[in-house]
N, C-alpha and C positions, 0 to 999 in steps of 0.2 A: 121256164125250164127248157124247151126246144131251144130256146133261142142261146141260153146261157151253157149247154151242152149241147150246139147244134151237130159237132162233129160225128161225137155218138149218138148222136140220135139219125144222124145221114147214115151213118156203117149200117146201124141196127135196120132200118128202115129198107138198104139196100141187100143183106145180109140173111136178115132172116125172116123176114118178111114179104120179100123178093116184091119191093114196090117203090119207085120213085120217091123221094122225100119232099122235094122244091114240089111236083104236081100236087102230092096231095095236101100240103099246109095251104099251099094257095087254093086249089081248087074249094075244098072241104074240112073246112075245120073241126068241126064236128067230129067227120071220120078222123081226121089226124089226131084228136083227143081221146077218143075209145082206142085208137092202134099204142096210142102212147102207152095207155092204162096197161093195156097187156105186156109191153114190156117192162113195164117194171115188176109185172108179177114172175117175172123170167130173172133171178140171179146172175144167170146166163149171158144176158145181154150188157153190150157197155152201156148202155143208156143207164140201168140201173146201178149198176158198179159206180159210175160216177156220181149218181144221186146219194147214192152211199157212202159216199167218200173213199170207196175201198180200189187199191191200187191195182186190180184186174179184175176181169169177172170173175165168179165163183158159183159152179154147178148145182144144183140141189143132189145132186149122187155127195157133190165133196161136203156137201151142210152134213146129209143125213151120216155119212161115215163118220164124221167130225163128231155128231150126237152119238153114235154107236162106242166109238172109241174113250167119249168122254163118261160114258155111262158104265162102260167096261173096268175103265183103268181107275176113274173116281179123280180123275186128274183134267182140268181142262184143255179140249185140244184147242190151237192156236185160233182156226177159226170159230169157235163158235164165243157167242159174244161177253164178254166180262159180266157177273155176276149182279155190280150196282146198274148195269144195262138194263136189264131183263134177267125174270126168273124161267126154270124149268116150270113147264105145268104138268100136272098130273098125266096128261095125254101122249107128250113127249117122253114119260119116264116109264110109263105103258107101252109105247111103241120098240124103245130101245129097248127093253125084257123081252118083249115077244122075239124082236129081232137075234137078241143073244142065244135064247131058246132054239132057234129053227135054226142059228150056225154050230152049238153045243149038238144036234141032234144028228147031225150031217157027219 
């Protein structure tokens, strides 16, 4: 995966991680597999956008809007993912009410 999206994984590496990418593959692999892990927990980062196939990164502020909008309007927003993808869970459909709730209150 580093090696087949080395580029973003250099950006990410030097970007937001603010660490050399050539020291630490070669130094420690190990650590360059736990740093890896974290950016893919980051939508954020190219590293995972390209794991993703997705054509730029994309914030978790833009997911959860995207959930808030699509739970509002009953309509899905462009990012969030097609239906035969993945379902809504119960936790996501809980979250977006509260959220509606506290912007209806304001």
């Amino acid at each position: 995966m580093l090696i087949e999206h080395r580029g973003e994984a250099e950006y990410d590496f030097r970007h937001s991680l603010h660490t050399p990418y050539k020291a630490v593959v070669l130094d420690d692999v190990d650590e360059a597999i736990r740093l890896t892990k974290e950016l893919l927990k980051d939508p954020g980062t190219r590293l995972a956008a390209a794991i993703a196939e997705w054509d730029y990164p994309i914030s978790v502020e833009a997911f959860l809007l995207a959930s808030i909008y699509t739970a509002w309007s009953g309509q899905r927003h462009p990012l969030m993912p097609d239906d035969s993808e993945r379902s809504i869970t119960d936790v996501e459909i809980r979250l977006a009410d509260l959220a509606l709730e506290n912007m209806n209150r304001r």
